[in-house]
C-alpha positions as CSV (number, residue, x, y, z in Angstrom):
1,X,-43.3,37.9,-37.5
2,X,-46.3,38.8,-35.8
3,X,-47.3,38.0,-31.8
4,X,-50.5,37.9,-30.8
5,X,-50.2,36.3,-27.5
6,X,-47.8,37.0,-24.6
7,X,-47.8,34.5,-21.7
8,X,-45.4,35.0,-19.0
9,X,-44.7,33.0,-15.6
10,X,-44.9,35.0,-12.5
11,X,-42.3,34.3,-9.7
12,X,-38.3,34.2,-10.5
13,X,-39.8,35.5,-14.1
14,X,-41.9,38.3,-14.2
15,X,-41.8,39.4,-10.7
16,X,-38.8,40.2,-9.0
17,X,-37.4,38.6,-5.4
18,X,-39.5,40.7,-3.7
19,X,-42.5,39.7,-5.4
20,X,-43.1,43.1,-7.4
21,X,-43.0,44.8,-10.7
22,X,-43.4,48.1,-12.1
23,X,-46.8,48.6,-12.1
24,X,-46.9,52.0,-14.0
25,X,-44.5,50.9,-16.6
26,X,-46.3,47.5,-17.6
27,X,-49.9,49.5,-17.2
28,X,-48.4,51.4,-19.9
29,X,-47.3,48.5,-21.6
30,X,-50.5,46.8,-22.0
31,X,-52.6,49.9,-22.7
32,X,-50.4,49.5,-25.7
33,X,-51.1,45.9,-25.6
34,X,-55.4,46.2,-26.0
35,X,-54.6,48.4,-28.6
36,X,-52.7,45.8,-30.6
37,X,-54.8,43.1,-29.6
38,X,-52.7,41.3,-28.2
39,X,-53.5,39.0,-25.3
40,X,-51.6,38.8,-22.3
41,X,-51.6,35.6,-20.8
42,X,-50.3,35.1,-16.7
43,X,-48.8,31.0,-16.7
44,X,-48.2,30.2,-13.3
45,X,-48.4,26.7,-11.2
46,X,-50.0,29.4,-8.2
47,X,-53.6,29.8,-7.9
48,X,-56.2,31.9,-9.5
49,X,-56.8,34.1,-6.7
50,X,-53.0,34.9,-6.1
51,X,-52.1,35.5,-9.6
52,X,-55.4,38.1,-10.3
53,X,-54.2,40.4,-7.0
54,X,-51.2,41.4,-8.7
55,X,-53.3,43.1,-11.1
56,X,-56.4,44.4,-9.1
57,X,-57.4,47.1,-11.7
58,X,-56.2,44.8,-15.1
59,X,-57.1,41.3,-14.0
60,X,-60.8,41.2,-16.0
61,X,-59.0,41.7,-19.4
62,X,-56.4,39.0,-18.4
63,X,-56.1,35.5,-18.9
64,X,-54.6,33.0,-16.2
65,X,-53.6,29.9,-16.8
66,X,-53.4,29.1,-13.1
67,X,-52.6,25.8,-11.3
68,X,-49.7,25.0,-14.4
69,X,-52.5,24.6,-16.6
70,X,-55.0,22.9,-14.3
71,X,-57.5,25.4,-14.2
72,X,-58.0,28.6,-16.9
73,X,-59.5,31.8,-16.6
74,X,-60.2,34.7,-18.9
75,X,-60.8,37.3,-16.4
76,X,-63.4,36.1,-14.1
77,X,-64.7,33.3,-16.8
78,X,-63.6,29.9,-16.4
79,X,-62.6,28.3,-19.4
80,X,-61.4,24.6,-18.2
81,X,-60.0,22.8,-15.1
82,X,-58.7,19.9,-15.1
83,X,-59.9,16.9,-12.1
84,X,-58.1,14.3,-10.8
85,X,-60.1,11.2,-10.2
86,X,-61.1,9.9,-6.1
87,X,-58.9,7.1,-6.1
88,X,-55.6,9.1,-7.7
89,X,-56.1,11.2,-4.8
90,X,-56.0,8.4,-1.7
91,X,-53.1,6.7,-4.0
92,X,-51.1,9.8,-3.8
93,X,-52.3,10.5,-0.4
94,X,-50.7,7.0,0.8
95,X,-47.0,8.1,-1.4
96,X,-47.1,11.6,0.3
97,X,-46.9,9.7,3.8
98,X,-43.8,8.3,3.0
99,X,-41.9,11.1,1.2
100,X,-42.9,13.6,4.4
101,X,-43.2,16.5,2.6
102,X,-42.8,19.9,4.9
103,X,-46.1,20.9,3.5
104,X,-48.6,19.2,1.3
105,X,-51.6,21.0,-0.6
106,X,-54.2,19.9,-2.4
107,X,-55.3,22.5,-4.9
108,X,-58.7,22.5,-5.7
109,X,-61.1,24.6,-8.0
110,X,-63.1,26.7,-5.0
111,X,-60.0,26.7,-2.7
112,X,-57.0,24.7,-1.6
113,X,-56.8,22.5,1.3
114,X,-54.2,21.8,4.0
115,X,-54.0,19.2,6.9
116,X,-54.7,21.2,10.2
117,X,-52.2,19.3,11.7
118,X,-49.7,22.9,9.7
119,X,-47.3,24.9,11.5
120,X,-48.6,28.2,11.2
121,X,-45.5,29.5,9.5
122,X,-46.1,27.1,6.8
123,X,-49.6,27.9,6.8
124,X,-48.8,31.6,6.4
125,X,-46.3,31.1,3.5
126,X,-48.8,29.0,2.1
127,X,-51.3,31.5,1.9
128,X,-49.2,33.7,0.1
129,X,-49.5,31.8,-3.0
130,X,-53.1,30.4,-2.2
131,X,-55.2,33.2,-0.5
132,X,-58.4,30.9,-0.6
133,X,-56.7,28.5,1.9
134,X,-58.5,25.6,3.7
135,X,-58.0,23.3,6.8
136,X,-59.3,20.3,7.2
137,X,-59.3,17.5,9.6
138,X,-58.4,14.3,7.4
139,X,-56.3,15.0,3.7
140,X,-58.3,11.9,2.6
141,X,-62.1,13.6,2.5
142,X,-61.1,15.2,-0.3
143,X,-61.7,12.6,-2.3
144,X,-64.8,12.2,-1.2
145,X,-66.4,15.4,-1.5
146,X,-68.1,17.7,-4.2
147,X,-64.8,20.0,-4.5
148,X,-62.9,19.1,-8.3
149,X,-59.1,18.8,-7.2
150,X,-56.7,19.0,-9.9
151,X,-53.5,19.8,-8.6
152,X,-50.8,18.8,-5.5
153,X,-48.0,21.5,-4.3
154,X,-45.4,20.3,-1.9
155,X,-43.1,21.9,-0.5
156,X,-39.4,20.2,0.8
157,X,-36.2,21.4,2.0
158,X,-34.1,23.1,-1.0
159,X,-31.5,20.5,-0.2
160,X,-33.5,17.8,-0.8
161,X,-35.7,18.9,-3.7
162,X,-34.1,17.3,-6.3
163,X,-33.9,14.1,-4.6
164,X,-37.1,13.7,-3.4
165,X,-38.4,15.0,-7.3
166,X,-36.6,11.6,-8.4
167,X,-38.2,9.9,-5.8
168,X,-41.6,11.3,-7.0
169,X,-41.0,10.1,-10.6
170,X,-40.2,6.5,-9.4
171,X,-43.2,6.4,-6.9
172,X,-46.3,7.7,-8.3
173,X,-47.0,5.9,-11.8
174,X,-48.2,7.5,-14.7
175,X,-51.2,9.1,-12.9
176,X,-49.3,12.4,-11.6
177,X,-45.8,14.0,-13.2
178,X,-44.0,16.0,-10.5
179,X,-42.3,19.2,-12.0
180,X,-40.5,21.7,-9.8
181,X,-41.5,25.1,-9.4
182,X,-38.4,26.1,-7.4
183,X,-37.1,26.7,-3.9
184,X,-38.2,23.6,-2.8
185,X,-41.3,23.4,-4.6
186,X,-43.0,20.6,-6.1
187,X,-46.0,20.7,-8.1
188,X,-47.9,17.0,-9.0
189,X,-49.7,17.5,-12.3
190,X,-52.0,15.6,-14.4
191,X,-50.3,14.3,-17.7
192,X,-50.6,16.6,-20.3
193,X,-52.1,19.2,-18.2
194,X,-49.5,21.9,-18.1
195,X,-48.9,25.7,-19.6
196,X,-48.3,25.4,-23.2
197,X,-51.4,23.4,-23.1
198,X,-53.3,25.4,-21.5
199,X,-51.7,28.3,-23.9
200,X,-53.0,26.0,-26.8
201,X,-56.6,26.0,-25.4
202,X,-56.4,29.5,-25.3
203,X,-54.8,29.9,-29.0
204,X,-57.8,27.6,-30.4
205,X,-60.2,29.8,-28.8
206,X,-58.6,33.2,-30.2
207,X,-57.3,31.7,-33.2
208,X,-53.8,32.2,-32.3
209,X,-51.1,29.9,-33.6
210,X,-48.2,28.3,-31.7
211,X,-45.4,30.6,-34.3
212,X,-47.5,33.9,-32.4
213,X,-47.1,33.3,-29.2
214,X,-44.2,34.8,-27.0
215,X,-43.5,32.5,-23.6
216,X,-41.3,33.6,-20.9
217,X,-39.9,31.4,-17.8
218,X,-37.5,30.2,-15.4
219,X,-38.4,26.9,-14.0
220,X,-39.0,23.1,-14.5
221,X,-42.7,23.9,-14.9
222,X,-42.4,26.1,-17.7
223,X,-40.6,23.4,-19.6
224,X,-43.3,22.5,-22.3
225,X,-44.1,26.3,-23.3
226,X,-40.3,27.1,-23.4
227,X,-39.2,24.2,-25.7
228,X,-42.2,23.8,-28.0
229,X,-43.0,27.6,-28.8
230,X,-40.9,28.9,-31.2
231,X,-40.4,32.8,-29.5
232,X,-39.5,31.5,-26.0
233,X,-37.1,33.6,-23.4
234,X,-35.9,32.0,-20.5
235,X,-34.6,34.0,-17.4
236,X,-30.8,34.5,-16.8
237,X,-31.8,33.4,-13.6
238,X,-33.4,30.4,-14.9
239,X,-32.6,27.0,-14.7
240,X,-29.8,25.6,-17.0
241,X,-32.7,23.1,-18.7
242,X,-35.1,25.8,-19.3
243,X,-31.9,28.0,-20.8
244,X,-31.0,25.3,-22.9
245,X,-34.4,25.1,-24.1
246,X,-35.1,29.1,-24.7
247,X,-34.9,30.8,-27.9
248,X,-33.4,33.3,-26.2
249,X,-31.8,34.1,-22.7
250,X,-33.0,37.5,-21.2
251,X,-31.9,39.3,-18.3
252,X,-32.4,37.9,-14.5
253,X,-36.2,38.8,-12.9
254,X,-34.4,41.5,-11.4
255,X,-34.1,43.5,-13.8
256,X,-36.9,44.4,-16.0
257,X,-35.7,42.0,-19.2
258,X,-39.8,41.2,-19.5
259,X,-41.2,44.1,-19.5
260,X,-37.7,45.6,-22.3
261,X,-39.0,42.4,-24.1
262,X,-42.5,42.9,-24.6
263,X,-41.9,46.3,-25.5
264,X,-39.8,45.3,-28.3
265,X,-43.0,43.1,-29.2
266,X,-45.1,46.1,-29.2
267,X,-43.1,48.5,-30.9
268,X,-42.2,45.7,-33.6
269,X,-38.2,45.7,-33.0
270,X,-38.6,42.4,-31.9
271,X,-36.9,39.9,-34.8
């Protein structure tokens, strides 16, 4: 068995609840890593510019599949983004008024964009996971402009989260598929447009195969690369879907159960 690709999602998976890792252990780790050639691949539903600040002195020999797919970097190189077409916008737009969602983003290729109308708490938390953060006057202009959108994030209380994600599925057609991202979180994504897809992009460009890749996750959004690839770990912390669909059940995010695993990768003790 041989990886050549590693692809891991950031929060509840490789970062712990504070948001961190062990920075001098992993630097170590993918030292080890070039040397092997293989690539390390950061899947997240966040954006670009969030994901690459975790690794200010790495993120130029990284690849992000940011956005859950929607938009794919190698280093500073755009590979694809997805785009979701003017009158999918104003159509979600219209279900979004009814739902009320605590905060609604729409997640574009330059930046993201808010309503101005945004507490600034949820502003600030918001910012967090999209540092290139916009407000705007009217939602609806976006569909209008030059900016390529390709993505919604909601946010909802944690209580209701799985009820309004039904409500979601029932509401907006085949055009968007809502997948949770946890605590609340709701990501809209284009059909087809999701990690292991954007893994497979990445695999025909390197010439990697779905049987050397090595996925790790937690959450709804991770679902695809989870099920479909055959070295998958899923979080103890995870949830029971994406356990059931794992290879392999790891330790929580609190521990370091991703960084023990992709040492066992490197040093080949992995079986």
């Amino acid at each position: 068995m041989t990886i050549k690709m590693i692809a891991v999602d950031m929060d509840g998976t490789f970062l712990n609840d504070q948001k961190k890792y062990n920075e001098e252990r992993f630097k170590k780790l993918f030292d080890l890593l070039q040397e092997k050639g293989i690539k390390f691949v950061v899947a997240s539903g966040n954006q670009y510019f969030q994901l690459r600040s975790f690794f200010p002195d790495l993120y130029k020999s990284i690849a992000f599949v940011a956005e859950n797919g929607a938009n794919i970097l190698i280093g500073e190189d755009h590979v694809y983004n997805a785009e979701l077409r003017p009158e999918k916008i104003v159509q979600t737009l219209d279900v979004l008024e009814e739902l009320a969602p605590m905060n609604l983003i729409l997640c574009g290729k330059q930046s993201a964009y808010v309503s101005n109308t945004v507490s600034k708490e949820l502003f600030e938390r918001a910012s967090f996971y999209y540092p290139k953060l916009e407000k705007v006057d009217d939602l609806y202009t976006l569909a209008k402009g030059e900016e390529t959108i390709f993505k919604f994030a909601l946010s909802f209380d944690e209580q209701e989260a799985v009820e309004k994600l039904t409500a979601l599925k029932n509401s907006l057609g085949e055009g968007l598929i809502p997948v949770s991202s946890g605590h609340g979180d709701i990501d809209l994504i284009i059909p087809g447009v999701h990690k292991l897809n954007g893994l497979r992009l990445l695999g025909k460009k390197w010439g990697i195969s779905d049987d050397e890749i090595a996925t790790f996750g937690d959450s709804g959004n991770d679902f695809e690369m989870i099920q479909q690839i055959k070295h998958s770990f899923a979080m103890e912390n995870g949830q029971p879907k994406i356990k059931e669909a794992a290879t392999t059940i790891i330790g929580s995010n609190n521990t370091e159960a991703v960084l023990d695993t992709i040492q066992a990768i490197v040093e080949e003790k992995y079986t």
